[in-house]
Biopython code that builds the backbone (N, CA, C, O; Angstrom):
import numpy as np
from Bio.PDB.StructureBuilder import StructureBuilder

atoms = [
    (1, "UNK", "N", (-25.233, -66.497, -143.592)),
    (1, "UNK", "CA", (-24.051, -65.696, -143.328)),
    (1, "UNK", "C", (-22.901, -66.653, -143.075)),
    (1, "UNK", "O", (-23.006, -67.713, -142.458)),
    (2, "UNK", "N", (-21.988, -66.255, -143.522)),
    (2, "UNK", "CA", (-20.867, -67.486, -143.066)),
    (2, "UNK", "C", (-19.701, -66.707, -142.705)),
    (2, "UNK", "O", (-19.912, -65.508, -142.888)),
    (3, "UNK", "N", (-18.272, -67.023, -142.152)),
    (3, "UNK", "CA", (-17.360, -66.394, -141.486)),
    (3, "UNK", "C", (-16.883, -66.586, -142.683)),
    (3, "UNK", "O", (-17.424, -67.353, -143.480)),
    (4, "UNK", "N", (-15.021, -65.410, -143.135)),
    (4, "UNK", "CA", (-14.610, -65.559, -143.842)),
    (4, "UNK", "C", (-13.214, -65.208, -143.105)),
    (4, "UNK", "O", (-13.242, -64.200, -142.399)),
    (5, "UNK", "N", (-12.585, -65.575, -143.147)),
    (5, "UNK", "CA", (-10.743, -64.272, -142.940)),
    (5, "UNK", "C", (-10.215, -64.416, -143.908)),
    (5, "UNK", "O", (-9.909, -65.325, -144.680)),
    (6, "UNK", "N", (-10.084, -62.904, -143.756)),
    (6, "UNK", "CA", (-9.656, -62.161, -145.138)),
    (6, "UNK", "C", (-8.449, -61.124, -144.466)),
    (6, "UNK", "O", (-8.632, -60.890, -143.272)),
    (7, "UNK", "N", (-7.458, -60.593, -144.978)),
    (7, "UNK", "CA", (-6.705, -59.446, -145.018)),
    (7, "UNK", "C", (-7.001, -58.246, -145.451)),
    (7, "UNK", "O", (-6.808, -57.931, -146.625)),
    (8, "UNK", "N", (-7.630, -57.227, -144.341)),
    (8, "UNK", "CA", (-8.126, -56.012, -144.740)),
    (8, "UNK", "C", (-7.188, -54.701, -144.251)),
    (8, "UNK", "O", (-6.831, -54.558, -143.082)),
    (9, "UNK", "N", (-6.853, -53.786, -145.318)),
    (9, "UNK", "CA", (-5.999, -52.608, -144.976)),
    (9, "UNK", "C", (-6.966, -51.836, -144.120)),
    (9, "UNK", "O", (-8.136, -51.503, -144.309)),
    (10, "UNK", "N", (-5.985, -51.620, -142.949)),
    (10, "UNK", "CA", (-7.009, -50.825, -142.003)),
    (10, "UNK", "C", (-7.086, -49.167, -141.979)),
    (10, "UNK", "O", (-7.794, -48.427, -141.296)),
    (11, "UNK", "N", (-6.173, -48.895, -142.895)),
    (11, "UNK", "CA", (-6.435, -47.017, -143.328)),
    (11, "UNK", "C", (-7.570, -47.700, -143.822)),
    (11, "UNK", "O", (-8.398, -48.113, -143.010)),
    (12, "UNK", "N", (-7.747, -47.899, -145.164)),
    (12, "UNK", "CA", (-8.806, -48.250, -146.173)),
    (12, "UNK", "C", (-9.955, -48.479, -145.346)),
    (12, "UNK", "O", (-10.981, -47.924, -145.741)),
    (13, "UNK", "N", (-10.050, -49.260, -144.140)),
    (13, "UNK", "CA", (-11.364, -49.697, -143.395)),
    (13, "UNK", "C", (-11.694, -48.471, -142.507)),
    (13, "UNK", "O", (-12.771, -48.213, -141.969)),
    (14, "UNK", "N", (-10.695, -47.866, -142.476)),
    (14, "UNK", "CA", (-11.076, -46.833, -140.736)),
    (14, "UNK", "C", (-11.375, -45.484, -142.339)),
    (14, "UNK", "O", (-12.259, -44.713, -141.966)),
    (15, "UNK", "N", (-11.033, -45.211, -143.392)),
    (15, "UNK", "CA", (-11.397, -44.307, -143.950)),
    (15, "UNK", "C", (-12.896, -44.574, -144.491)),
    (15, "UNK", "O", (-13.686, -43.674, -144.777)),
    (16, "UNK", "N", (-13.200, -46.173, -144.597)),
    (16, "UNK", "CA", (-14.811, -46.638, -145.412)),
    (16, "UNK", "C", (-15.631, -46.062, -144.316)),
    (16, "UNK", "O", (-16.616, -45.329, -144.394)),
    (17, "UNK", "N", (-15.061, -46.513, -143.349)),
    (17, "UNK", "CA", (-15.943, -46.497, -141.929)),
    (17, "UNK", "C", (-16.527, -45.125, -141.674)),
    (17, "UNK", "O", (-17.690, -45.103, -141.272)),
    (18, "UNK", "N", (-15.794, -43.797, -141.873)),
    (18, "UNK", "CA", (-15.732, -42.816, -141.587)),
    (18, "UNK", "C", (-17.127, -42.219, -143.147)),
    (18, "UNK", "O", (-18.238, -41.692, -143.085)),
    (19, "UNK", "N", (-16.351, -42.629, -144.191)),
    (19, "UNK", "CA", (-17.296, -42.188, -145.083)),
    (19, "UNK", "C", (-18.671, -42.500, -145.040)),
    (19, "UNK", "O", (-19.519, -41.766, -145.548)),
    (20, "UNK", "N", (-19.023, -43.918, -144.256)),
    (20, "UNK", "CA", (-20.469, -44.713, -144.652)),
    (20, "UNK", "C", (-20.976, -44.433, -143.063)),
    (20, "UNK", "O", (-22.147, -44.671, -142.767)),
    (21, "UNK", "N", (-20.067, -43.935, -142.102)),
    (21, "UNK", "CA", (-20.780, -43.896, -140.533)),
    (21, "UNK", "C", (-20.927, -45.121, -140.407)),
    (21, "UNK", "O", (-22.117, -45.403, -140.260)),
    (22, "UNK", "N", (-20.315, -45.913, -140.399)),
    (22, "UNK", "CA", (-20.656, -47.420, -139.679)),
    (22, "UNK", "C", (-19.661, -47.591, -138.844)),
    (22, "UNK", "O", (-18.760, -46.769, -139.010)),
    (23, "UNK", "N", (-19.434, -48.604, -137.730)),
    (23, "UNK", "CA", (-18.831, -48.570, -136.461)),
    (23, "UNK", "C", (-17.931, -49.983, -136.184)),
    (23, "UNK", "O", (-17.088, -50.156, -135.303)),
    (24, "UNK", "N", (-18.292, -50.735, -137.006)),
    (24, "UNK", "CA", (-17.806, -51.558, -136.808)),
    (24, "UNK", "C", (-17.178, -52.646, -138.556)),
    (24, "UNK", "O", (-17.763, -52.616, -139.639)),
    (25, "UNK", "N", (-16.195, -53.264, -138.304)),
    (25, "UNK", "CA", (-16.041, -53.881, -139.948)),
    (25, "UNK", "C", (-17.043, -54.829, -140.603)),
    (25, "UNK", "O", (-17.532, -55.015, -141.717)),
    (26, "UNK", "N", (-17.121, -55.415, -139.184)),
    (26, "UNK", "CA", (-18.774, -56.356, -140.524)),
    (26, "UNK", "C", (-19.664, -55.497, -140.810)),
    (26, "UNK", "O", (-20.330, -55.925, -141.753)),
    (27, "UNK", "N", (-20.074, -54.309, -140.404)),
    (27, "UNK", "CA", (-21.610, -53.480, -141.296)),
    (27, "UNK", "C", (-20.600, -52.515, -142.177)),
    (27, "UNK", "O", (-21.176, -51.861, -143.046)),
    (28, "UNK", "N", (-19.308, -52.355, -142.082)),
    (28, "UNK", "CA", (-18.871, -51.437, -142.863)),
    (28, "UNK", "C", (-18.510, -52.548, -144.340)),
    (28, "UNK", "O", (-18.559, -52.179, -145.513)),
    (29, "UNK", "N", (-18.148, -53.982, -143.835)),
    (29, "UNK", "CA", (-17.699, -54.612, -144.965)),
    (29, "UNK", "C", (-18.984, -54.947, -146.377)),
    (29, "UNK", "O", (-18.901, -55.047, -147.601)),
    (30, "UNK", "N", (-20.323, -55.047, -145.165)),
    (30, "UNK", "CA", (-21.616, -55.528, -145.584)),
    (30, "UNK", "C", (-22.353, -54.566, -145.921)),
    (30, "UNK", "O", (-23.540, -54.678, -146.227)),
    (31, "UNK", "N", (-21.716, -53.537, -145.894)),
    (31, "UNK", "CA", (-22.041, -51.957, -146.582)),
    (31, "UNK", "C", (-21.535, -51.477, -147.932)),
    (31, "UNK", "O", (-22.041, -51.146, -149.004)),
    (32, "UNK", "N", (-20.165, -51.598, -147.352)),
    (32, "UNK", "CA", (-19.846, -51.603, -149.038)),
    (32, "UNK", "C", (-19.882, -52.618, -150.235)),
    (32, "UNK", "O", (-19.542, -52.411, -151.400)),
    (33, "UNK", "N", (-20.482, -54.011, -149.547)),
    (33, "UNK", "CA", (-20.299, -54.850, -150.500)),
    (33, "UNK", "C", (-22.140, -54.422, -151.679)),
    (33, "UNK", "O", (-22.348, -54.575, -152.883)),
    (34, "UNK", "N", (-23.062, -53.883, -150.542)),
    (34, "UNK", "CA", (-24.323, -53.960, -150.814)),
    (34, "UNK", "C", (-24.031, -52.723, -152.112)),
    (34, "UNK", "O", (-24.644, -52.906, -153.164)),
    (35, "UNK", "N", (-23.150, -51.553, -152.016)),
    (35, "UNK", "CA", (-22.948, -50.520, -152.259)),
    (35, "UNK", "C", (-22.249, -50.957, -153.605)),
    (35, "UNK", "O", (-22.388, -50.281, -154.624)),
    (36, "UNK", "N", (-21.727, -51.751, -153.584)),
    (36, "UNK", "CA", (-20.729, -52.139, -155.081)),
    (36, "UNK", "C", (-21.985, -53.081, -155.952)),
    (36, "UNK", "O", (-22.089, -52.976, -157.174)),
    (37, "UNK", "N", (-22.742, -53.839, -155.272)),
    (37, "UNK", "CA", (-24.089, -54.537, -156.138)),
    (37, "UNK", "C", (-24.762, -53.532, -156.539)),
    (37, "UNK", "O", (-25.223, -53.891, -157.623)),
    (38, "UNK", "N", (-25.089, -52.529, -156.335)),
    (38, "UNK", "CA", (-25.970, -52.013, -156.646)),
    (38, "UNK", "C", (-25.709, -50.768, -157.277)),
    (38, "UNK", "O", (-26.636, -50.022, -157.592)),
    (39, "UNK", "N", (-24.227, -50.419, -157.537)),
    (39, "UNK", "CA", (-23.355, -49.396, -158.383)),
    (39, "UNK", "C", (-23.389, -50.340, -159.431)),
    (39, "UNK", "O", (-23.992, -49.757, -160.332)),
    (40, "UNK", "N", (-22.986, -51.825, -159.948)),
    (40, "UNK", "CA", (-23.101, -52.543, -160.620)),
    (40, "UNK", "C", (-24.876, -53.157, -161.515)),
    (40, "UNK", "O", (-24.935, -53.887, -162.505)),
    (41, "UNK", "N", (-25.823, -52.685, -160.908)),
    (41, "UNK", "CA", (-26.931, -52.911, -161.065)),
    (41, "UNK", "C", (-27.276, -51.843, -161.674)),
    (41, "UNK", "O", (-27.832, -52.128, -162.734)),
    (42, "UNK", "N", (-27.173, -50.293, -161.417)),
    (42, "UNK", "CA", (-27.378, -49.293, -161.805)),
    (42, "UNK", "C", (-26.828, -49.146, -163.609)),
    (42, "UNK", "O", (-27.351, -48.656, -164.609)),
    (43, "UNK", "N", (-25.369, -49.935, -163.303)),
    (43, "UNK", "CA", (-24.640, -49.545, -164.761)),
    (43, "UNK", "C", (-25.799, -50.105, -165.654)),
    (43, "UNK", "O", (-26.431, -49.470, -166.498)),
    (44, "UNK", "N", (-25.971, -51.563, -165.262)),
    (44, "UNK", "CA", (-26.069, -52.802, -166.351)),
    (44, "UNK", "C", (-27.791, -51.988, -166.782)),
    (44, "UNK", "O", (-28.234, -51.965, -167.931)),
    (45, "UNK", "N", (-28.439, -51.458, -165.691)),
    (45, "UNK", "CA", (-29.702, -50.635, -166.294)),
    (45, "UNK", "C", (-29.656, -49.438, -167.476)),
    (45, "UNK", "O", (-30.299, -49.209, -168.501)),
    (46, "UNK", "N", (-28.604, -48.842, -166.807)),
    (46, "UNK", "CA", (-28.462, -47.683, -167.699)),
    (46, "UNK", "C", (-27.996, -48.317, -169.286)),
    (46, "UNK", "O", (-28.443, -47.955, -170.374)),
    (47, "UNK", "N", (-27.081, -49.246, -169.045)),
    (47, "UNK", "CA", (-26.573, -49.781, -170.387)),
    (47, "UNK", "C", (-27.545, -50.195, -171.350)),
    (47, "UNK", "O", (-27.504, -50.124, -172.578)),
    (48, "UNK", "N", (-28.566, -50.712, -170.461)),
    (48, "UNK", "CA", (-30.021, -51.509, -170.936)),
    (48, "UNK", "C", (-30.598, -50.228, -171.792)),
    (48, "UNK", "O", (-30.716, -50.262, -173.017)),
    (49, "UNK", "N", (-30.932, -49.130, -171.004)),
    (49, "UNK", "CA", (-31.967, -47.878, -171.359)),
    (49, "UNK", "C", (-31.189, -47.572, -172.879)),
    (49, "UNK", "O", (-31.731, -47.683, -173.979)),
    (50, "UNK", "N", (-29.748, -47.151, -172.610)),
    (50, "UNK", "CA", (-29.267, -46.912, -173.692)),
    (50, "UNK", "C", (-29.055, -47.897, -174.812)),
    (50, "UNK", "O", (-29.086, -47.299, -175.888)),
    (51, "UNK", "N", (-28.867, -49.087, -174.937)),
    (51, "UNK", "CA", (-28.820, -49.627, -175.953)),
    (51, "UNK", "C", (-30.680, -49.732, -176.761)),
    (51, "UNK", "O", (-30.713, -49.964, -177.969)),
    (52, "UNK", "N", (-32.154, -49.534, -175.946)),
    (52, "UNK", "CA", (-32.994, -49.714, -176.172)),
    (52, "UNK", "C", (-33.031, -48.221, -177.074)),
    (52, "UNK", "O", (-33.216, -48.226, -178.291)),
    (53, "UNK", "N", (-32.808, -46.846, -176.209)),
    (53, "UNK", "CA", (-32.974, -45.766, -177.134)),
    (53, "UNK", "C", (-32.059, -45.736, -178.096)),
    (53, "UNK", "O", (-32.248, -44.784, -178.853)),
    (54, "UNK", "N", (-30.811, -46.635, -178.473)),
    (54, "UNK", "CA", (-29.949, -46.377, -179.834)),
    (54, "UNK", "C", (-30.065, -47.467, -180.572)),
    (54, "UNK", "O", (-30.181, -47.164, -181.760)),
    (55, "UNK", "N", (-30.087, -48.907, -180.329)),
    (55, "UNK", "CA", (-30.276, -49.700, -181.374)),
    (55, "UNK", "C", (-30.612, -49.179, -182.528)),
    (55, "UNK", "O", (-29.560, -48.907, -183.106)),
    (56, "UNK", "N", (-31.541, -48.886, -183.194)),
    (56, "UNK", "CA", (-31.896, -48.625, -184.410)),
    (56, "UNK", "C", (-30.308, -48.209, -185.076)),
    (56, "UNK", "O", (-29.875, -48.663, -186.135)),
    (57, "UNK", "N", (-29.572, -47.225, -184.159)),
    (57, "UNK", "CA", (-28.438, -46.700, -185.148)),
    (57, "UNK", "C", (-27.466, -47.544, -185.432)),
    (57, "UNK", "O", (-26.737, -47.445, -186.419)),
    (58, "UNK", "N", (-27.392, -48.604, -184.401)),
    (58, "UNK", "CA", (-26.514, -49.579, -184.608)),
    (58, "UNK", "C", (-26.590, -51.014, -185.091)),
    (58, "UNK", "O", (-25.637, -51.716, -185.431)),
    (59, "UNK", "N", (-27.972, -51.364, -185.064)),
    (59, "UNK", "CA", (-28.701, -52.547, -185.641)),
    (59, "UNK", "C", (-29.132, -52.336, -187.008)),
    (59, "UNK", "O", (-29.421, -51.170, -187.275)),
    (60, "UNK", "N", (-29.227, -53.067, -187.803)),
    (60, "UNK", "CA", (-30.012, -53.416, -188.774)),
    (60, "UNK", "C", (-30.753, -54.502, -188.812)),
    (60, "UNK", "O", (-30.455, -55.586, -189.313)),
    (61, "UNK", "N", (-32.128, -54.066, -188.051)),
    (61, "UNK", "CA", (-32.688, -55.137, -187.599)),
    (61, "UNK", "C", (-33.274, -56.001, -188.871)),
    (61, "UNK", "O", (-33.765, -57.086, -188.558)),
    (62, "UNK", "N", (-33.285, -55.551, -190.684)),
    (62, "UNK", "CA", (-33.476, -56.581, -191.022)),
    (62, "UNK", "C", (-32.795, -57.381, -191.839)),
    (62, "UNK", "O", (-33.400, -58.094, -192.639)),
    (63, "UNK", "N", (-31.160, -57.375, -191.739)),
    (63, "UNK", "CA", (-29.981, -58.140, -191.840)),
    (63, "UNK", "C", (-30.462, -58.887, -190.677)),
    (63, "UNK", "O", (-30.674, -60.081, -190.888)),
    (64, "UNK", "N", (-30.699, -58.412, -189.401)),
    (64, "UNK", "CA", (-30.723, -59.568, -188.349)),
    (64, "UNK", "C", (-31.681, -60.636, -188.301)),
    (64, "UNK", "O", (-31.412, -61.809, -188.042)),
    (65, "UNK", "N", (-32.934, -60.116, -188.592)),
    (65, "UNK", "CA", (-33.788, -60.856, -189.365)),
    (65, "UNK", "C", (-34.178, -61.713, -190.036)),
    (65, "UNK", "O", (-35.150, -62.456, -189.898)),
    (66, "UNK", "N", (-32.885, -61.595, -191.351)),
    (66, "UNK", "CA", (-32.911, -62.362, -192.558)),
    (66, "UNK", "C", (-31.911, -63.610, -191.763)),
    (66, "UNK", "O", (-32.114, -64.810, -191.949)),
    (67, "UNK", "N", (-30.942, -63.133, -190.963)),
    (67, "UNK", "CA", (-29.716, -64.233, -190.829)),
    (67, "UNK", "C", (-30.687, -65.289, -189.687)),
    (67, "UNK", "O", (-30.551, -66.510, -189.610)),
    (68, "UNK", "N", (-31.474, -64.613, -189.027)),
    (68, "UNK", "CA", (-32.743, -65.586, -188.040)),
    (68, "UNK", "C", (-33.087, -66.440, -188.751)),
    (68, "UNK", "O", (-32.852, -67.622, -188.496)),
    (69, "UNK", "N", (-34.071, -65.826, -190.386)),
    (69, "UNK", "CA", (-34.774, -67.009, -190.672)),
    (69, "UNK", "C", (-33.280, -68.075, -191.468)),
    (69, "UNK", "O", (-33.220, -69.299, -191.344)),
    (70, "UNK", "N", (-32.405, -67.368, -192.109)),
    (70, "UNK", "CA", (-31.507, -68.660, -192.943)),
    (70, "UNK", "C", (-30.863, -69.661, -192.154)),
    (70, "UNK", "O", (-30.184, -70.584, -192.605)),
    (71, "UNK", "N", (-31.256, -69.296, -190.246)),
    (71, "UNK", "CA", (-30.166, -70.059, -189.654)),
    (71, "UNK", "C", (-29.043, -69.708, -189.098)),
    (71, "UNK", "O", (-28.631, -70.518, -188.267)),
    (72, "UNK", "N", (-28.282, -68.606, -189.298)),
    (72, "UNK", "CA", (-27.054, -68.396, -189.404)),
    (72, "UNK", "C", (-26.859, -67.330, -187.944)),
    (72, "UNK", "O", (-25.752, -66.873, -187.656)),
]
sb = StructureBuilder()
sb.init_structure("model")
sb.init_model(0)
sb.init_chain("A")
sb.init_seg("    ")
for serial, (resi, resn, name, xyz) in enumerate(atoms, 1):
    if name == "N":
        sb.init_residue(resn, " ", resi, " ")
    sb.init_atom(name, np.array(xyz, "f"), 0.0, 1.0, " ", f" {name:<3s}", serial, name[0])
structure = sb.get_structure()
C-alpha cells in the first residue's frame, strides 16, 4: 500500500460514499478503484465470448492460414 495525494472533488466523494456505503475515503477510493478493474475485466471477457461466437463471420480462417504458412 503506499500513500498518494491526490485532489479529490468532495461532492463526487461524499456522493461515491453514499452510493457504495463506505465511511470513509480510503475504502471508498479502494472501492471504486476495485469496481472500475473489474467493470474493465468483465468488458475484455465479454469481448472475448463474442469475438469466439462470431469469428467465423469475420475471419477467413483460410486466407489466414495461407498468409501463416507464406510468412506474411
Amino acid at each position: 500500500m503506499s500513500k498518494t495525494l491526490v485532489d479529490v472533488d468532495n461532492d463526487m466523494l461524499a456522493f461515491t460514499q453514499h452510493r457504495l456505503g463506505t465511511t470513509t475515503k480510503r475504502d471508498t477510493i479502494n472501492r471504486a478503484l476495485a469496481i472500475a478493474a473489474a467493470i474493465s475485466a468483465d468488458d475484455r471477457a465479454r469481448a472475448l465470448r463474442w469475438l469466439q461466437e462470431n469469428a467465423e463471420a469475420f475471419l477467413d480462417f483460410d486466407v489466414l492460414e495461407e498468409r501463416e504458412r507464406s510468412g506474411l
